[in-house]
BALOBA-1460 file (C-alpha; in Angstrom, 3 decimals):
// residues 83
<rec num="1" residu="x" x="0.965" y="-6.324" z="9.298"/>
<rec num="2" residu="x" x="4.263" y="-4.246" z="9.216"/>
<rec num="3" residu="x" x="4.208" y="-1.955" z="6.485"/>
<rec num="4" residu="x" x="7.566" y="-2.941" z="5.589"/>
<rec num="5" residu="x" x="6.557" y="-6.476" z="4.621"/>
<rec num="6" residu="x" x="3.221" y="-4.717" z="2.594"/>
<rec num="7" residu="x" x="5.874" y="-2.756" z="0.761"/>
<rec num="8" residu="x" x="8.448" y="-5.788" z="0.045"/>
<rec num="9" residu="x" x="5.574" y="-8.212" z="-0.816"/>
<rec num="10" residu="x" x="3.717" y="-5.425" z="-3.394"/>
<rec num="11" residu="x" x="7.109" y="-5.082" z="-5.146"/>
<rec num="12" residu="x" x="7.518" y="-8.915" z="-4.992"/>
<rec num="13" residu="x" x="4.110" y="-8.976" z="-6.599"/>
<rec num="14" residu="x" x="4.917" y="-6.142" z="-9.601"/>
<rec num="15" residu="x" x="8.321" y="-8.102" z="-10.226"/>
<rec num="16" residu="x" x="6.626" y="-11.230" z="-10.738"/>
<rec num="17" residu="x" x="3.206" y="-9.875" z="-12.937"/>
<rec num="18" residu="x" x="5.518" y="-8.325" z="-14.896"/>
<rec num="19" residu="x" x="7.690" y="-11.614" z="-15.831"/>
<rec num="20" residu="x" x="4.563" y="-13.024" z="-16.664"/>
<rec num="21" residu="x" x="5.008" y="-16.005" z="-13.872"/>
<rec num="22" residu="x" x="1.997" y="-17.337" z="-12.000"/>
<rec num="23" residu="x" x="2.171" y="-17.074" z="-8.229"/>
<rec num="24" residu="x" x="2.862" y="-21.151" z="-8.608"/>
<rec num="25" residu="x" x="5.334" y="-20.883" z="-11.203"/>
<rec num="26" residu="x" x="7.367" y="-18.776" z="-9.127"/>
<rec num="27" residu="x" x="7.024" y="-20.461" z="-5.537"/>
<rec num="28" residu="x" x="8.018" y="-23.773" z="-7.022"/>
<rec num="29" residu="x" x="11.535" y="-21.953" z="-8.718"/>
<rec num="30" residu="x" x="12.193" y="-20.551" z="-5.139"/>
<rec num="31" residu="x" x="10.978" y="-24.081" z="-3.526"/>
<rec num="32" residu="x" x="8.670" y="-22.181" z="-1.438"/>
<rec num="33" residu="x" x="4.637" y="-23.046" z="-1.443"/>
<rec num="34" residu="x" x="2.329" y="-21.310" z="-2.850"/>
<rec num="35" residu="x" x="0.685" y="-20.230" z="0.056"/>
<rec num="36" residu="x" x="3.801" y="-18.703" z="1.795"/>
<rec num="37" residu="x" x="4.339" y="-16.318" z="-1.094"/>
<rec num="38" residu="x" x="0.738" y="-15.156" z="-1.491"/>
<rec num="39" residu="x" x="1.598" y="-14.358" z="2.402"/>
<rec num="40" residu="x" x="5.045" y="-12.507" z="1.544"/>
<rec num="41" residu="x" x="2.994" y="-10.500" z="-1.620"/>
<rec num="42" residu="x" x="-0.143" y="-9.897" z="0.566"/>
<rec num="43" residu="x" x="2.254" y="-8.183" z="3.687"/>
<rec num="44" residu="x" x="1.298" y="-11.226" z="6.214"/>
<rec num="45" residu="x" x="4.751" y="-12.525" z="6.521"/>
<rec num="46" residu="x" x="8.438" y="-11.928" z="6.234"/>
<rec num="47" residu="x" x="10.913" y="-14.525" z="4.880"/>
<rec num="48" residu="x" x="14.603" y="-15.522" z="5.240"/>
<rec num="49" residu="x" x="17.751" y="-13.906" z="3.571"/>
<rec num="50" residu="x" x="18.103" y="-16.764" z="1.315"/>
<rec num="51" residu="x" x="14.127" y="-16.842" z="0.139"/>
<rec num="52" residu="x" x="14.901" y="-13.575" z="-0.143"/>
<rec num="53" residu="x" x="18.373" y="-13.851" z="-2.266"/>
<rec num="54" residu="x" x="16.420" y="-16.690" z="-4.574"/>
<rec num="55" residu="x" x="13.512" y="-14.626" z="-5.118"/>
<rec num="56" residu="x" x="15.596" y="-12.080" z="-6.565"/>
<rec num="57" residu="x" x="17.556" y="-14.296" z="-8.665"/>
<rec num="58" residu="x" x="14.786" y="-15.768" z="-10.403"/>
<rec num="59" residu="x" x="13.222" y="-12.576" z="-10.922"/>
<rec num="60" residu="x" x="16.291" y="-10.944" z="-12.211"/>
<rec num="61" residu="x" x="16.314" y="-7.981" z="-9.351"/>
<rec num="62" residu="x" x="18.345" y="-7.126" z="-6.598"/>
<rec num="63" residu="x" x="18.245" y="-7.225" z="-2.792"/>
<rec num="64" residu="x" x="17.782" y="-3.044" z="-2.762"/>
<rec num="65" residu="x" x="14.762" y="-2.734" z="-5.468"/>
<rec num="66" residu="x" x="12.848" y="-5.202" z="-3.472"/>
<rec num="67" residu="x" x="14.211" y="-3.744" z="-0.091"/>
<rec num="68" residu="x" x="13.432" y="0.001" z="0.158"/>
<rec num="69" residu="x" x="16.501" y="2.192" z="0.655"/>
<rec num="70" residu="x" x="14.751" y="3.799" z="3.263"/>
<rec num="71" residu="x" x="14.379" y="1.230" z="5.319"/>
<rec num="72" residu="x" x="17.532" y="-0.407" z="4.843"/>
<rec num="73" residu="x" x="19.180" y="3.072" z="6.163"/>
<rec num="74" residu="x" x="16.450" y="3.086" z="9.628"/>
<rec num="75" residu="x" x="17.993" y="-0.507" z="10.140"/>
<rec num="76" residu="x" x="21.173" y="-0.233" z="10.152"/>
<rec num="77" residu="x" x="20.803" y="2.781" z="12.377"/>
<rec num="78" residu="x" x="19.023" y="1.381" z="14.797"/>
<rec num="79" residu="x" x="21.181" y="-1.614" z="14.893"/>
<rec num="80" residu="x" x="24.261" y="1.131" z="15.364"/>
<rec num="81" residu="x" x="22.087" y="3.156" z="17.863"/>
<rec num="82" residu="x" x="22.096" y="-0.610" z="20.104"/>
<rec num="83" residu="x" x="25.867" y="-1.218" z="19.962"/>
């Protein structure tokens, strides 16, 4: 697991508890399964930009409380660092 995904999926997770919505309640607003976000929240997998964008909507966050700064900043660096 990339630690990156632990971290994205246990703020996922926090985001959600704290709404008070049921890992089901929330997969079917974002018209994901449940399966596939007990994978995001447990680390196992990534998801698109637009799972991503919808899972923030519904839970009333942005992009860069789910996304850690720091990692946002390593990204675009390395992507700079390849040009």
């Amino acid at each position: 697991m990339k630690e990156i995904n632990v971290n994205i999926g246990r703020r996922i997770r926090s985001k959600r508890e704290y709404m008070k919505y049921t890992r089901e309640q929330l997969a079917e607003m974002v018209e994901i399964s449940p399966q596939f976000l007990a994978d995001i929240e447990g680390g196992k997998k990534g998801m698109s930009f637009s799972t991503l964008t919808k899972l923030c909507s519904v839970l009333g966050t942005s992009c860069d409380y789910i996304i850690p700064v720091s990692y946002t900043h390593l990204r675009a660096h390395e992507t700079a660092a390849n040009v």
